[in-house]
LOKESE-187636 format. One record per atom (N, C-alpha, C): residue number from 1; x, y, z; atom name. Coordinates in nm, 3 decimals, decimal comma. Atoms other than C-alpha are relative to their C-alpha. Last residue first. Layout:
# LOKESE-187636
{site NUM; {X; Y; Z}; "CA"}
...
END
This chain:
# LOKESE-187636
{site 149; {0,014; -0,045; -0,131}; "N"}
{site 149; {26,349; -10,464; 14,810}; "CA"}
{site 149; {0,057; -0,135; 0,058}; "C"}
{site 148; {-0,091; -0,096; 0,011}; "N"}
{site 148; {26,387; -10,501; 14,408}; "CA"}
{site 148; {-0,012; 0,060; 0,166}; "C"}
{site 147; {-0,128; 0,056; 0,016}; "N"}
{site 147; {26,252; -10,840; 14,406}; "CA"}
{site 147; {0,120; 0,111; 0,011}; "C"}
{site 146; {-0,098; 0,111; -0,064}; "N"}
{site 146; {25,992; -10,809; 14,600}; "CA"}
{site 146; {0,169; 0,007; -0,079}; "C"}
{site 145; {-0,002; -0,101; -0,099}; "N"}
{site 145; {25,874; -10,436; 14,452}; "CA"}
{site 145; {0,063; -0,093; 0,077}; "C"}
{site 144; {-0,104; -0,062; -0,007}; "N"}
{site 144; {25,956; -10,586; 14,105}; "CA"}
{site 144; {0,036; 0,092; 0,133}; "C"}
{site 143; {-0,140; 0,074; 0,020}; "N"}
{site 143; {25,720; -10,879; 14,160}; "CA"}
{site 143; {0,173; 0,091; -0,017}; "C"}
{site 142; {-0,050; 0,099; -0,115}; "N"}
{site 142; {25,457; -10,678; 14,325}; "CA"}
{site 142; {0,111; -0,056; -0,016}; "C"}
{site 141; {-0,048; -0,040; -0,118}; "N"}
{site 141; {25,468; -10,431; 14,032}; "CA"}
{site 141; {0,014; -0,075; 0,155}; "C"}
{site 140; {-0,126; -0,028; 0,035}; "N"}
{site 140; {25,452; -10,683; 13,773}; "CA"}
{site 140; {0,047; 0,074; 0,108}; "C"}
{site 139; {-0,077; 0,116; -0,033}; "N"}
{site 139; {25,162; -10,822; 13,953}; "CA"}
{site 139; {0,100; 0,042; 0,001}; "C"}
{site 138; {0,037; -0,018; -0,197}; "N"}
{site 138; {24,986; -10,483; 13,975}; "CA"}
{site 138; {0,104; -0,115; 0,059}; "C"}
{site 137; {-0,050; -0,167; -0,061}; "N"}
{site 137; {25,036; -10,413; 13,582}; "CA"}
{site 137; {0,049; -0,056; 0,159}; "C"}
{site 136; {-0,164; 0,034; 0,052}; "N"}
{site 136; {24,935; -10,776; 13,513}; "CA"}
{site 136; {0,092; 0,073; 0,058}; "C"}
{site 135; {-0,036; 0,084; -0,117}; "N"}
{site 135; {24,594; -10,690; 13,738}; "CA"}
{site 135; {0,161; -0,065; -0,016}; "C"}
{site 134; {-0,045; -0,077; -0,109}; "N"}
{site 134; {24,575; -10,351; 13,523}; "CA"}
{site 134; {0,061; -0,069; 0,153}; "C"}
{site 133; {-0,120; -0,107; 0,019}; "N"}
{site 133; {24,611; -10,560; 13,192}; "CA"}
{site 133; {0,056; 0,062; 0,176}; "C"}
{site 132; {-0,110; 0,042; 0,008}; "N"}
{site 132; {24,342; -10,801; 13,316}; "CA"}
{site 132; {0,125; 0,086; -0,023}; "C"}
{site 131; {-0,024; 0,045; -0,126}; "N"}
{site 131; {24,108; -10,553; 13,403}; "CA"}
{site 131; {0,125; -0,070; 0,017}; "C"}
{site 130; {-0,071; -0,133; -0,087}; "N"}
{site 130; {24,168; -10,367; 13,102}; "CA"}
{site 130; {0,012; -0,060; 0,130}; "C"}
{site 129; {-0,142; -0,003; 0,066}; "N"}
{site 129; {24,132; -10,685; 12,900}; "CA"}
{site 129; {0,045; 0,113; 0,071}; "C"}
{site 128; {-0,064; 0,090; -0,048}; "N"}
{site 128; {23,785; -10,765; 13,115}; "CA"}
{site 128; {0,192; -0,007; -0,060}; "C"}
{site 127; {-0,016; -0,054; -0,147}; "N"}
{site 127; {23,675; -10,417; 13,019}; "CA"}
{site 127; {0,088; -0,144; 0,091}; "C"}
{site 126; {-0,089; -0,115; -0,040}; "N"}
{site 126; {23,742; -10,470; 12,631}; "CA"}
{site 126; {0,016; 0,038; 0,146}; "C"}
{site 125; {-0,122; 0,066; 0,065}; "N"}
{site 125; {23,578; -10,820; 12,646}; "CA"}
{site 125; {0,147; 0,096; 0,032}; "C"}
{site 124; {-0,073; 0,086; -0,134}; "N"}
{site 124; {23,294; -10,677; 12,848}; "CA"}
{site 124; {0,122; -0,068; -0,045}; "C"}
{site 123; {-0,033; -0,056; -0,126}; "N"}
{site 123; {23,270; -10,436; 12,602}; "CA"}
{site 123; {0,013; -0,065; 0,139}; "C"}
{site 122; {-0,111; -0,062; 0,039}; "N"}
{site 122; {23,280; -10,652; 12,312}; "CA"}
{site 122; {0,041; 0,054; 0,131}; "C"}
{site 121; {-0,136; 0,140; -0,006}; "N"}
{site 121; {23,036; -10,904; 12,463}; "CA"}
{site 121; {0,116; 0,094; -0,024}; "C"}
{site 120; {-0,018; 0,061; -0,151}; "N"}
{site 120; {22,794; -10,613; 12,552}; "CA"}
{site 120; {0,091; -0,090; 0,029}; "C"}
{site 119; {-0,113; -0,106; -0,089}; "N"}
{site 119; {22,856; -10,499; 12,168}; "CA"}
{site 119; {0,028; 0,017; 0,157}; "C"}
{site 118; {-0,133; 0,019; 0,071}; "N"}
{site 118; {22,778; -10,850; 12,004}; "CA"}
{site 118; {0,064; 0,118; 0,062}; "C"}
{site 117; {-0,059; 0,100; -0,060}; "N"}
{site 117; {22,441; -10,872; 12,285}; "CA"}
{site 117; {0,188; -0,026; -0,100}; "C"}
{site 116; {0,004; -0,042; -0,179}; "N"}
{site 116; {22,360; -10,551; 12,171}; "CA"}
{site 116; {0,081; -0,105; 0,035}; "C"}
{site 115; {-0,082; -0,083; 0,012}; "N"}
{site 115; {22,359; -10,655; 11,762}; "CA"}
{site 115; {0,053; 0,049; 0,134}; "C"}
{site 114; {-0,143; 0,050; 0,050}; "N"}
{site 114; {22,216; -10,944; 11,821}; "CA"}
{site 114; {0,083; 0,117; 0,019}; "C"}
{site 113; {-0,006; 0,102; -0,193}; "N"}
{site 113; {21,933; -10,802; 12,051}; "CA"}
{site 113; {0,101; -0,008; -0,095}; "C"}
{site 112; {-0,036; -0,093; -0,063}; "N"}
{site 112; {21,883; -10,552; 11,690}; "CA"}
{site 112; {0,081; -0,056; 0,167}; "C"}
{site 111; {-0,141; -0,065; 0,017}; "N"}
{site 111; {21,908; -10,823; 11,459}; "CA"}
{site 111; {0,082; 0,083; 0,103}; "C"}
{site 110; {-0,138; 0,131; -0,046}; "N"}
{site 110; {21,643; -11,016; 11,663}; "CA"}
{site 110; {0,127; 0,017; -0,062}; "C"}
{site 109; {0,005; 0,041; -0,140}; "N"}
{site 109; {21,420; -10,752; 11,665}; "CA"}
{site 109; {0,100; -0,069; 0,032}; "C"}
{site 108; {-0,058; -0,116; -0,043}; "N"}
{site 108; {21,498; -10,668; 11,305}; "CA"}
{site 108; {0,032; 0,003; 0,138}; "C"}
{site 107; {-0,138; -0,015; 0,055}; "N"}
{site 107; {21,367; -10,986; 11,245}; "CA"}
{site 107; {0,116; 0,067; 0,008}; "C"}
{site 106; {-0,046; 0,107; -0,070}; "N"}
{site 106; {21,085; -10,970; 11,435}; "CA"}
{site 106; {0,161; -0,056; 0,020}; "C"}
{site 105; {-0,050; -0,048; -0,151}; "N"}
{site 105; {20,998; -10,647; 11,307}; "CA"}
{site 105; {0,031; -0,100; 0,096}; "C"}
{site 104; {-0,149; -0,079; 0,009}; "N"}
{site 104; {21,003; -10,807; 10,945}; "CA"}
{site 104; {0,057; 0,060; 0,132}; "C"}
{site 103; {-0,111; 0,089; -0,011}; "N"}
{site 103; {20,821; -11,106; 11,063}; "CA"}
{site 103; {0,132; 0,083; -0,024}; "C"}
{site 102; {-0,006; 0,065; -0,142}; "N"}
{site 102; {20,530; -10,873; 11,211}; "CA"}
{site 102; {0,130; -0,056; -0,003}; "C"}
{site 101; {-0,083; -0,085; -0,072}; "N"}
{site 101; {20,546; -10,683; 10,894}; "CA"}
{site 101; {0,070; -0,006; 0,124}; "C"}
{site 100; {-0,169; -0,061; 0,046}; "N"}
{site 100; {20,520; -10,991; 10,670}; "CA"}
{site 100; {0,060; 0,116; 0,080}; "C"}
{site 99; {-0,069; 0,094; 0,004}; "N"}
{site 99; {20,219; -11,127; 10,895}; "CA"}
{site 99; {0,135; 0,062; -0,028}; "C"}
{site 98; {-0,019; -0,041; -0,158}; "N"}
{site 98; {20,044; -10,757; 10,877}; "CA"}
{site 98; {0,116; -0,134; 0,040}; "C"}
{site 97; {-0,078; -0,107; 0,000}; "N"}
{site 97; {20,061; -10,776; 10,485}; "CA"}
{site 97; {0,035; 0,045; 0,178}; "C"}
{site 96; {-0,154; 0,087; 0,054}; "N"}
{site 96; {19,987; -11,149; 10,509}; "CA"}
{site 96; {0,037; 0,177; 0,013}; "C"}
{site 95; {-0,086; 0,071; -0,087}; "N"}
{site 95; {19,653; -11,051; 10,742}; "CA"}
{site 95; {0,130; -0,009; -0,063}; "C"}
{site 94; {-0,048; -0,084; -0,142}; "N"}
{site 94; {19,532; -10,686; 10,549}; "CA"}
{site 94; {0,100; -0,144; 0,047}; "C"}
{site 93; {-0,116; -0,085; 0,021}; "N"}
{site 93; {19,546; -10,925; 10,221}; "CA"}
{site 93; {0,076; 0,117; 0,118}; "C"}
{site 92; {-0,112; 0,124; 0,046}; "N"}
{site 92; {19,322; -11,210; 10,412}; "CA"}
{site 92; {0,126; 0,088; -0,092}; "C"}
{site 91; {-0,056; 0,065; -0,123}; "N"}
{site 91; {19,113; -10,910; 10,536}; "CA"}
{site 91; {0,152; -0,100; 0,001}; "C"}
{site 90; {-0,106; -0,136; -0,077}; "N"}
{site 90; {19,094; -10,734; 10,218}; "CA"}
{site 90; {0,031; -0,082; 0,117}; "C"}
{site 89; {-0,143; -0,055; 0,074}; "N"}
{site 89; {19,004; -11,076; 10,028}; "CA"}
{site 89; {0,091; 0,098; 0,049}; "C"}
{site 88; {-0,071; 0,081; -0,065}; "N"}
{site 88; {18,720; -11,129; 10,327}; "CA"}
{site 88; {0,167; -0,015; -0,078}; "C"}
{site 87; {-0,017; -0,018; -0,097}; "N"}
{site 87; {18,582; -10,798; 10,211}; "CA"}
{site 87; {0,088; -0,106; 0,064}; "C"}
{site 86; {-0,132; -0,120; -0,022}; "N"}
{site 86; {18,564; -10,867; 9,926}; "CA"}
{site 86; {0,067; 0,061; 0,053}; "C"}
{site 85; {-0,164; 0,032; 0,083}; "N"}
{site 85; {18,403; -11,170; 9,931}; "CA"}
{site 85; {0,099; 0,114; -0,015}; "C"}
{site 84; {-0,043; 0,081; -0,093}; "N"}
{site 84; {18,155; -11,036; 10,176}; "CA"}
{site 84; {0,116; -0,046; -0,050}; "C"}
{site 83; {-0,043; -0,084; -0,094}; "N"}
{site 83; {18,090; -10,730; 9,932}; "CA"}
{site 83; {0,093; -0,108; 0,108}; "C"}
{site 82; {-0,111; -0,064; 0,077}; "N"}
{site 82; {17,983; -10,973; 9,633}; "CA"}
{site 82; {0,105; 0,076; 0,102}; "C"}
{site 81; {-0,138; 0,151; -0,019}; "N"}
{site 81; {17,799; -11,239; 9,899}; "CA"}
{site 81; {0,098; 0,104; -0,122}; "C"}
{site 80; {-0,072; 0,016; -0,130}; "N"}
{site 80; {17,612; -10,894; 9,969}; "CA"}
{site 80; {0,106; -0,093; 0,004}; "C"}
{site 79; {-0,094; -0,127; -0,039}; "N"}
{site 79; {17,545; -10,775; 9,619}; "CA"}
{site 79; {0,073; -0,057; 0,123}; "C"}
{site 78; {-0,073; 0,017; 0,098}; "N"}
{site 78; {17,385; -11,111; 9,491}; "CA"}
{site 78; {0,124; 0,090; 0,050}; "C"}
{site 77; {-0,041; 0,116; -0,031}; "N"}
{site 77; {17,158; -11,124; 9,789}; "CA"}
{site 77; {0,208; -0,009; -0,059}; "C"}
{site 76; {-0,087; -0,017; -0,133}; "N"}
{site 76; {17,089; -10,791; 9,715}; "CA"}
{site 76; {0,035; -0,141; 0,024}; "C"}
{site 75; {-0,130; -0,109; 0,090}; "N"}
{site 75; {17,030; -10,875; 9,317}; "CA"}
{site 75; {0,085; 0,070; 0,182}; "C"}
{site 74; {-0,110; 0,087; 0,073}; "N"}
{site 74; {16,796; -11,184; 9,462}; "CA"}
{site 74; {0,179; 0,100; -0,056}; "C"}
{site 73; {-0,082; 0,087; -0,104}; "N"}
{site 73; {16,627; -10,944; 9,666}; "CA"}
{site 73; {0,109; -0,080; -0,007}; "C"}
{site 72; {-0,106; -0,037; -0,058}; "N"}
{site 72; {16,610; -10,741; 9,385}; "CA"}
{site 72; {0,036; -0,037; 0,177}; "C"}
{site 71; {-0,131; -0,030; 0,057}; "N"}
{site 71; {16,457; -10,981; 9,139}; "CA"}
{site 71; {0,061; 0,064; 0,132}; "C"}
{site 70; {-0,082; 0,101; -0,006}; "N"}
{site 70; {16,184; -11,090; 9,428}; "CA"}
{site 70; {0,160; 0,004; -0,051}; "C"}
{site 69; {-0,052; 0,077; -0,110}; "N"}
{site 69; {16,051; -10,781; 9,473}; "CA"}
{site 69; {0,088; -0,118; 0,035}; "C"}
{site 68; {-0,090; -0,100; -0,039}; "N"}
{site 68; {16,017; -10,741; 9,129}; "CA"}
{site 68; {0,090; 0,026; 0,102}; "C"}
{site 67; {-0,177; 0,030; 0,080}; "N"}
{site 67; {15,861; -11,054; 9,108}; "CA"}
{site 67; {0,095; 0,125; -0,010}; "C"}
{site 66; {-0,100; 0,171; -0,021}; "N"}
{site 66; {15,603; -10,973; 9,365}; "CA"}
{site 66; {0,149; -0,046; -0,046}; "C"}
{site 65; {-0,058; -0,057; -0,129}; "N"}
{site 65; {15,533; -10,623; 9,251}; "CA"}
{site 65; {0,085; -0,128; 0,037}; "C"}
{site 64; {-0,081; -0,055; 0,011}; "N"}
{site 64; {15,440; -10,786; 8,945}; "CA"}
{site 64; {0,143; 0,096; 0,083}; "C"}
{site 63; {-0,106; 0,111; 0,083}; "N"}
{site 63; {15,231; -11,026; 9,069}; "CA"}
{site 63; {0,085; 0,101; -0,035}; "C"}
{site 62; {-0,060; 0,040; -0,095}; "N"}
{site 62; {15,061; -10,716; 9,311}; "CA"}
{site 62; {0,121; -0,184; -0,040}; "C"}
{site 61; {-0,093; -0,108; -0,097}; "N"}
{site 61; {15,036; -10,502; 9,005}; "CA"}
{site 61; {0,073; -0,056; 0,046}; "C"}
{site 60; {-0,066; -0,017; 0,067}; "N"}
{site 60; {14,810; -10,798; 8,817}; "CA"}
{site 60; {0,172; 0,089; 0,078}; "C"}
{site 59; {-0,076; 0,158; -0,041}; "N"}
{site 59; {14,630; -10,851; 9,122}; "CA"}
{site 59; {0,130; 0,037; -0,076}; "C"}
{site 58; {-0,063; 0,015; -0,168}; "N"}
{site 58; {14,570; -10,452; 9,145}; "CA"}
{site 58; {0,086; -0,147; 0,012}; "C"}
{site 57; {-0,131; -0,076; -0,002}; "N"}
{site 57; {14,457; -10,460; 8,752}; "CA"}
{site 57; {0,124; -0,017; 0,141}; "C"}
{site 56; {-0,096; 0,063; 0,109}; "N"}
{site 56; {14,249; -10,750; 8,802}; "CA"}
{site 56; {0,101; 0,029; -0,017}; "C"}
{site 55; {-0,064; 0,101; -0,071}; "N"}
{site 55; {14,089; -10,560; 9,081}; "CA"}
{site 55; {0,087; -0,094; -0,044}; "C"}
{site 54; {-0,081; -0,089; -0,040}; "N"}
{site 54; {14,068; -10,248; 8,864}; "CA"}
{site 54; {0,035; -0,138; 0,158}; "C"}
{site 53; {-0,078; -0,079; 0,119}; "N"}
{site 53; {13,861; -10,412; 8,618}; "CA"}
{site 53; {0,116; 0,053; 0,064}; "C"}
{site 52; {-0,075; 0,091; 0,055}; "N"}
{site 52; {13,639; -10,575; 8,877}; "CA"}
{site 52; {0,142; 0,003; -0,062}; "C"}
{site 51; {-0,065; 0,074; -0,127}; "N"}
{site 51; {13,596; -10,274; 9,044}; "CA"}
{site 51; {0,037; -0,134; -0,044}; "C"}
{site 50; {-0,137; -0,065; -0,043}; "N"}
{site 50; {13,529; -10,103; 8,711}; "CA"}
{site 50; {0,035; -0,089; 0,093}; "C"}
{site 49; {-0,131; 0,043; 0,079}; "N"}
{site 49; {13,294; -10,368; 8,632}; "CA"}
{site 49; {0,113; 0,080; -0,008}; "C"}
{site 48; {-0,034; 0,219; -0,027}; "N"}
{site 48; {13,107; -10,345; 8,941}; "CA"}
{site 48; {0,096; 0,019; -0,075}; "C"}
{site 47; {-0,092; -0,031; -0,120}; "N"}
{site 47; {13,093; -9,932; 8,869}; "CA"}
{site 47; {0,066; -0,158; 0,012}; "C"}
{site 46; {-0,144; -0,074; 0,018}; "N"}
{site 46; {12,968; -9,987; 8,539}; "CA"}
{site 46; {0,095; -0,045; 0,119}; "C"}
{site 45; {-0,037; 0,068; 0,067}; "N"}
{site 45; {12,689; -10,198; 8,651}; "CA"}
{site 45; {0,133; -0,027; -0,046}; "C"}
{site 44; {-0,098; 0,137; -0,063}; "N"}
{site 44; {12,599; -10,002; 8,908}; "CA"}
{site 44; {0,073; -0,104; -0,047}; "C"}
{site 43; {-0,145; -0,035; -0,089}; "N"}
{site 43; {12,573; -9,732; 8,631}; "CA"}
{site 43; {0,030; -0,060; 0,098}; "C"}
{site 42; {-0,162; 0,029; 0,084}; "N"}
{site 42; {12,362; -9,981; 8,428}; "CA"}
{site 42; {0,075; 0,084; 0,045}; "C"}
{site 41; {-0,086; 0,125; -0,003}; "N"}
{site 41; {12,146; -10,029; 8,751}; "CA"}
{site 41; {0,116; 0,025; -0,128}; "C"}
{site 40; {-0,107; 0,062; -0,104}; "N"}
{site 40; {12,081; -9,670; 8,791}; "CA"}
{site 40; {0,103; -0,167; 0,008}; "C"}
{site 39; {-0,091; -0,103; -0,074}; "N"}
{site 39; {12,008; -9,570; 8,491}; "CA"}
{site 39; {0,084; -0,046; 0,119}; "C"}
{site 38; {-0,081; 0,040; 0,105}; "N"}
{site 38; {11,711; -9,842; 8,439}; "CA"}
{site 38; {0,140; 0,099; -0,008}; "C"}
{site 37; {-0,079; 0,068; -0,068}; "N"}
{site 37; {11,601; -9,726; 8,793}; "CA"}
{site 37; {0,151; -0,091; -0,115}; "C"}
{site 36; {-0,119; 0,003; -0,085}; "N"}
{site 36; {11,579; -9,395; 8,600}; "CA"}
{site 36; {0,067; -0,126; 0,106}; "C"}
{site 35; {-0,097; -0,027; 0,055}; "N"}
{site 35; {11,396; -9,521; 8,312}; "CA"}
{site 35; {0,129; 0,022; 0,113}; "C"}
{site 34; {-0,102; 0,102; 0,056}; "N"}
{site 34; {11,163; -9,725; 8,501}; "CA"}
{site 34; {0,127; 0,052; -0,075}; "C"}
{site 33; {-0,063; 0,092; -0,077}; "N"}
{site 33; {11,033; -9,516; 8,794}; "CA"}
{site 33; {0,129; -0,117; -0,142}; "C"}
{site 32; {-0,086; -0,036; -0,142}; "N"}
{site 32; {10,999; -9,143; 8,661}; "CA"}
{site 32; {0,018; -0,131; 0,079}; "C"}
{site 31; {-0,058; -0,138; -0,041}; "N"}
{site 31; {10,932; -9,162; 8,294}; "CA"}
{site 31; {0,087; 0,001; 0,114}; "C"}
{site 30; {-0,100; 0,012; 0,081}; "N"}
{site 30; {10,820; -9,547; 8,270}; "CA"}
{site 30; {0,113; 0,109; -0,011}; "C"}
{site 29; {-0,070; 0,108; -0,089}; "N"}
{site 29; {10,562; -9,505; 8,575}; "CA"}
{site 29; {0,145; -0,018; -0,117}; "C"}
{site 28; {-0,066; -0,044; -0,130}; "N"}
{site 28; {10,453; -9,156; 8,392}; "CA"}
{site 28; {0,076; -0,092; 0,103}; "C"}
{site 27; {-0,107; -0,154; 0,087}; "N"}
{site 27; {10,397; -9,307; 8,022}; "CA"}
{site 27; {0,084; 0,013; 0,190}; "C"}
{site 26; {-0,113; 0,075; 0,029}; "N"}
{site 26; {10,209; -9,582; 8,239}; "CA"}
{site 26; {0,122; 0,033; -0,060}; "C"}
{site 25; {-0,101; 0,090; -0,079}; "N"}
{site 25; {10,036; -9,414; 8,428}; "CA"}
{site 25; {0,098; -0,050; -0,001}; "C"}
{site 24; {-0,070; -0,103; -0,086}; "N"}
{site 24; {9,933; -9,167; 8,163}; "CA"}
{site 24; {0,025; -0,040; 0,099}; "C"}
{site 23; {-0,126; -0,091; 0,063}; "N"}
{site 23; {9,810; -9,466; 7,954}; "CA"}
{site 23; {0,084; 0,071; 0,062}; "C"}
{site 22; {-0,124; 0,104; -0,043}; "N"}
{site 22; {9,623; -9,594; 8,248}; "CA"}
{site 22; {0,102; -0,009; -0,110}; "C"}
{site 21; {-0,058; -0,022; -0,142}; "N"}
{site 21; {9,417; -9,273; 8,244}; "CA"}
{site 21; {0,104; -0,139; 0,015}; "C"}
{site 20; {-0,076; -0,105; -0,020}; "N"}
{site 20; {9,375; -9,314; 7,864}; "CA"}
{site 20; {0,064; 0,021; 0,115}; "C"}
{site 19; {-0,152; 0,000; 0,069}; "N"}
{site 19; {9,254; -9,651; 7,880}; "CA"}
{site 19; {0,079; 0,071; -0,032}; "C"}
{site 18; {-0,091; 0,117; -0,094}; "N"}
{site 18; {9,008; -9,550; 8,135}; "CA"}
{site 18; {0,147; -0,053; -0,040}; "C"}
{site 17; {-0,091; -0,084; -0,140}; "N"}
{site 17; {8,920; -9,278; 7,998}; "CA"}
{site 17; {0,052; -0,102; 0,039}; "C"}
{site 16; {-0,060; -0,048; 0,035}; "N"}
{site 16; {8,800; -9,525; 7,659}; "CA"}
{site 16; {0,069; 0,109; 0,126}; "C"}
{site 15; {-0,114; 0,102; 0,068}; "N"}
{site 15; {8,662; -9,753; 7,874}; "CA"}
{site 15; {0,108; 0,092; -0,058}; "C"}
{site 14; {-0,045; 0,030; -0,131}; "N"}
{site 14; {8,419; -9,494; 8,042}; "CA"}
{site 14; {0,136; -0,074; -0,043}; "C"}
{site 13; {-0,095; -0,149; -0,005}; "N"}
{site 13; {8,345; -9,345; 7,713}; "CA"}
{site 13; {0,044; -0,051; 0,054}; "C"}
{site 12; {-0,098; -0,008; 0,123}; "N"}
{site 12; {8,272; -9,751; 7,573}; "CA"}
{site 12; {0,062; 0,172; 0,062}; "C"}
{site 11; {-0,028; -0,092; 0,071}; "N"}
{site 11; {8,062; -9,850; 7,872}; "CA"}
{site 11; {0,101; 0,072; -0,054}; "C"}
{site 10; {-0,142; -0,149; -0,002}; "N"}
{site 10; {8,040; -10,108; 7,987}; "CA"}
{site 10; {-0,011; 0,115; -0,098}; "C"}
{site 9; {-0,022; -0,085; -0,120}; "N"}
{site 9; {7,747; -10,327; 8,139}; "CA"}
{site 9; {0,145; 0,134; -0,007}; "C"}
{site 8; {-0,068; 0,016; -0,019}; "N"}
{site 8; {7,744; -10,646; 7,929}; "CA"}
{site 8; {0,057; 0,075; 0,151}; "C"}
{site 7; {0,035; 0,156; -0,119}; "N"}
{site 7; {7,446; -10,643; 7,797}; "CA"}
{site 7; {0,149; -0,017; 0,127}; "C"}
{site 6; {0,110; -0,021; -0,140}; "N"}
{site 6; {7,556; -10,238; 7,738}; "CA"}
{site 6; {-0,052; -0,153; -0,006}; "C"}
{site 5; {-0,060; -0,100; -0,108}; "N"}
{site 5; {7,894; -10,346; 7,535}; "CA"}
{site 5; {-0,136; 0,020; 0,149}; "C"}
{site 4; {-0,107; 0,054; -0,107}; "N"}
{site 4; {7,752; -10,629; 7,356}; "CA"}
{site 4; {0,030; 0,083; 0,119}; "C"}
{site 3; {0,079; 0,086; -0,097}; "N"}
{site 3; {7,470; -10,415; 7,234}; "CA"}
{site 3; {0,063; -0,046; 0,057}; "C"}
{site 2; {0,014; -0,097; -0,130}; "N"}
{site 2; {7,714; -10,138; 7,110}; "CA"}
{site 2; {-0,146; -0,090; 0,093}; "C"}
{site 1; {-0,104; -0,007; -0,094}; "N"}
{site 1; {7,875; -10,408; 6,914}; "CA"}
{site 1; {-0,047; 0,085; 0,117}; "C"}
END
């Protein structure tokens, strides 16, 4: 074998450093380039799948948000045509209670003119009976002032 080697031209120390020195390359390229890029990618790795993980979550959220959103639109919706109706009930009970008061002061209104117009008749009744009386009066005295002159 140690003929092979020198026809050949190598030498076996030389070889042997050699494969030592590219041992300690390779120890040292594994040390300080491959472990830590190895490191790095499975914590980019991580991270991705957090962001994934937490984008899922977010969709998830934003469906939920959604329908949530939606229920209480639907529950204001719900509220307002509740209020509107109730509102239009007070109104329509404000109008007949304003109606009935209107007809009662109408009423009264037109008791009260009655009642005027029954004591304007009286008193012109009573003043036209005094008139008359005082124009009887006046006659009588003409007729007893002719007849007694």
């Amino acid at each position: 074998m140690q003929q092979l080697l020198s026809a050949f031209g190598i030498d076996w120390r030389l070889l042997i450093a050699q494969a030592v020195n590219f041992g300690v390359v390779i120890g040292a390229l594994w040390y300080f380039l491959y472990k830590p890029v190895l490191a790095m990618l499975a914590k980019r790795q991580e991270v991705i799948a957090k962001g994934v993980e937490d984008a899922a979550h977010a969709q998830a959220a934003l469906a939920g948000a959604d329908t949530e959103a939606s229920a209480r639109v639907a529950a204001a919706d719900t509220e307002a045509e509740r209020i509107v109706s109730a509102a239009r009930e007070a109104g329509d009970a404000e109008k007949t209670r304003l109606l009935k008061e209107a007809e009662a002061r109408a009423v009264a209104v037109a008791k009260d003119a009655e009642d005027r117009a029954k004591e304007v008749a009286a008193r012109a009744k009573r003043e036209s009976e005094k008139e008359i009386t005082r124009l009887a009066i006046l006659a009588a005295e003409k007729l007893l002032k002719k007849h007694y002159d």
